[in-house]
C-alpha positions in Angstrom: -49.9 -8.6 50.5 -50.3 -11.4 52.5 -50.6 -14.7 51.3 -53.8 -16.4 51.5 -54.9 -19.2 53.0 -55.5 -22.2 51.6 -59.5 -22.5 51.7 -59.6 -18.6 50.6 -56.8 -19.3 47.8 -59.6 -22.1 46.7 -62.7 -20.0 46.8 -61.1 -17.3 45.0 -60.2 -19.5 42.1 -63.5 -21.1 41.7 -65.1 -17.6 41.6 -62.6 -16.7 39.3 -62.9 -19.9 37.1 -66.6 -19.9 37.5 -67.3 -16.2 36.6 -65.3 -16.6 33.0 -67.5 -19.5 32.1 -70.3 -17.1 32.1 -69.6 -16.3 28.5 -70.6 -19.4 27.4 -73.9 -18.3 27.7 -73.9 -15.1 26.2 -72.3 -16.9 23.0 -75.2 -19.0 22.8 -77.4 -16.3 22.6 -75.6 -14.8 19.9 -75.1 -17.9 18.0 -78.7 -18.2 18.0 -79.5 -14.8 16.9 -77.1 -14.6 14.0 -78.1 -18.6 12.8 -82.1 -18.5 13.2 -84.6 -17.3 10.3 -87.2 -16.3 12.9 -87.7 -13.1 13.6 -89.2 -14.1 17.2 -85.9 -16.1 18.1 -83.7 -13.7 17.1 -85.7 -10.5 18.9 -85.5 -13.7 22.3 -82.5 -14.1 21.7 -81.1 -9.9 22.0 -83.3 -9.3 24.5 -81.6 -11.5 26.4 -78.2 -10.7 25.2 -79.1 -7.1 26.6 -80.1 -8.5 29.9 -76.9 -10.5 30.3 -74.8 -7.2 29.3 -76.8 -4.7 31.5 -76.8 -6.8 34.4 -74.1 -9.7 34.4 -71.4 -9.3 32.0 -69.9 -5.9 34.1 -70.5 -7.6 36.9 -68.9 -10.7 35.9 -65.2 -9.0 34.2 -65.1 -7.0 37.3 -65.3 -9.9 39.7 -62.9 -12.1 37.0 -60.5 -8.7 37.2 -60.5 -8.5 41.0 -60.8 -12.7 41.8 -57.6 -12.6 39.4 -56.0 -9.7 41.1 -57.0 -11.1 44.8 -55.1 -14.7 43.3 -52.0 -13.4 42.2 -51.2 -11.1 44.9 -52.3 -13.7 47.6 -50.0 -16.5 46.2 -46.5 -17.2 45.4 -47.4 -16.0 41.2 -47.4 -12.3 42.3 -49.1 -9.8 39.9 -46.0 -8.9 37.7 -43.1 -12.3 38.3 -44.7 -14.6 35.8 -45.3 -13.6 32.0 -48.2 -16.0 31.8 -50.1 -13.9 34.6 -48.9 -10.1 33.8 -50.6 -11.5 30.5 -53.7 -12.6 31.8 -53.7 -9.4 33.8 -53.9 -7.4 30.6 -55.8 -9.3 28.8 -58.8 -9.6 31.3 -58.3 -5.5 31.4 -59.0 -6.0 27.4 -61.5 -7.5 27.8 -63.2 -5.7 30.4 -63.0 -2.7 28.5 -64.4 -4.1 25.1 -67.5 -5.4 27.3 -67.8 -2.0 28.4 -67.0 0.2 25.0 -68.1 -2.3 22.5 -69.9 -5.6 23.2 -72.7 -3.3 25.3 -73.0 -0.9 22.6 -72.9 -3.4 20.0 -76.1 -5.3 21.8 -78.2 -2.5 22.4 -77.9 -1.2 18.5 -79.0 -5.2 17.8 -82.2 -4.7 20.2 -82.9 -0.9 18.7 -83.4 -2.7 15.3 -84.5 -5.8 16.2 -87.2 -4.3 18.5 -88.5 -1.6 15.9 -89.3 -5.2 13.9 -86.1 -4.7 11.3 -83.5 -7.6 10.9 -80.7 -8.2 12.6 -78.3 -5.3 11.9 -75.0 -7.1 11.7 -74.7 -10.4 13.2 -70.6 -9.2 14.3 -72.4 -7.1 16.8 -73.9 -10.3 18.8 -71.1 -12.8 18.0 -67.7 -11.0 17.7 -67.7 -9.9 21.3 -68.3 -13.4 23.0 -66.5 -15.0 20.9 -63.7 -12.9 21.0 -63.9 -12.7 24.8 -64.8 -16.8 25.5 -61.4 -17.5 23.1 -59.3 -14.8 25.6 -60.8 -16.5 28.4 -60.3 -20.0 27.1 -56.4 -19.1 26.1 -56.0 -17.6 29.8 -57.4 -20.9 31.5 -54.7 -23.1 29.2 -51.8 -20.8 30.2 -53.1 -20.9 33.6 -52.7 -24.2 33.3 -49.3 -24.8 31.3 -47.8 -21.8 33.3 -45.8 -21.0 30.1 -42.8 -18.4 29.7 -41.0 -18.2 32.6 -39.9 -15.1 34.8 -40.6 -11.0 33.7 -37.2 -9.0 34.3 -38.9 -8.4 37.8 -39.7 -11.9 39.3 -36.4 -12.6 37.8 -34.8 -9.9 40.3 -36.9 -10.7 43.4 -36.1 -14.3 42.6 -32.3 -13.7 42.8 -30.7 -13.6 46.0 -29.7 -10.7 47.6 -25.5 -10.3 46.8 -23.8 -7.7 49.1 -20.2 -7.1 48.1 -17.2 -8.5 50.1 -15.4 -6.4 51.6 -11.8 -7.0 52.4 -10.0 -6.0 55.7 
């Protein structure tokens, strides 16, 4: 892939850095779910957990996936040189699909119950997700960052020059 520009290197990395920051928000919500004795609060507060999950978390880890993808193929990182971003690479993926397979689910059994006027099933199913998701995406900003680990076996064999054997006579 080509290398990209400079002003499109930039945008990509604030839509990148911008879209991960978006569980912030959904942690909140949670927080305030599992924490508050009313029963109005908490039924607010997974409502609007479901909205962010139907309509802004998918969303959201695709464009982090694909902004992250678009970055390290249009710069000198590459997808699969550096350890630090073959491991953000897998763990956005991770994450992507526990917001699919088990944060979503996990919200709509808390509205079901909440909704029918029952308690809060299991406060895990509003907090584990964001927080687990918002501590990956806080660890890959600090590695993006450091740039910790060095080379994989591969950007350790692009890196190395080309060595043709002498021939003699």
């Amino acid at each position: 892939m080509q290398k990209l520009s400079r002003p499109a290197r930039r945008a990509a990395l604030v839509v990148h850095v911008t879209v991960s920051a978006c569980w912030l928000g959904l942690l909140a919500l949670g927080t305030t779910a599992a924490t508050t004795g009313s029963p109005v609060t908490v039924e607010a507060s997974v409502r609007a957990m479901k909205l962010f999950a139907d309509w802004l978390l998918l969303p959201v880890a695709f464009l982090t996936l694909l902004s992250g993808v678009l970055l390290s193929l249009g710069t000198k990182w590459g997808l699969a040189r550096y350890r630090w971003v073959y491991t953000k690479f897998w763990l956005t993926l991770a994450t992507t699909t526990a917001t699919v397979f088990a944060l979503r689910p996990g919200v709509n059994t808390a509205v079901l119950a909440v909704s029918a006027g029952g308690p809060l099933p299991d406060a895990g199913d509003v907090l584990f997700g964001p927080v687990v998701s918002l501590s990956a995406y806080v660890f890959m900003t600090v590695i993006s960052v450091l740039k910790p680990w060095g080379l994989t076996r591969r950007g350790a064999r692009l890196r190395a020059p080309a060595r043709r054997p002498l021939r003699d006579g």
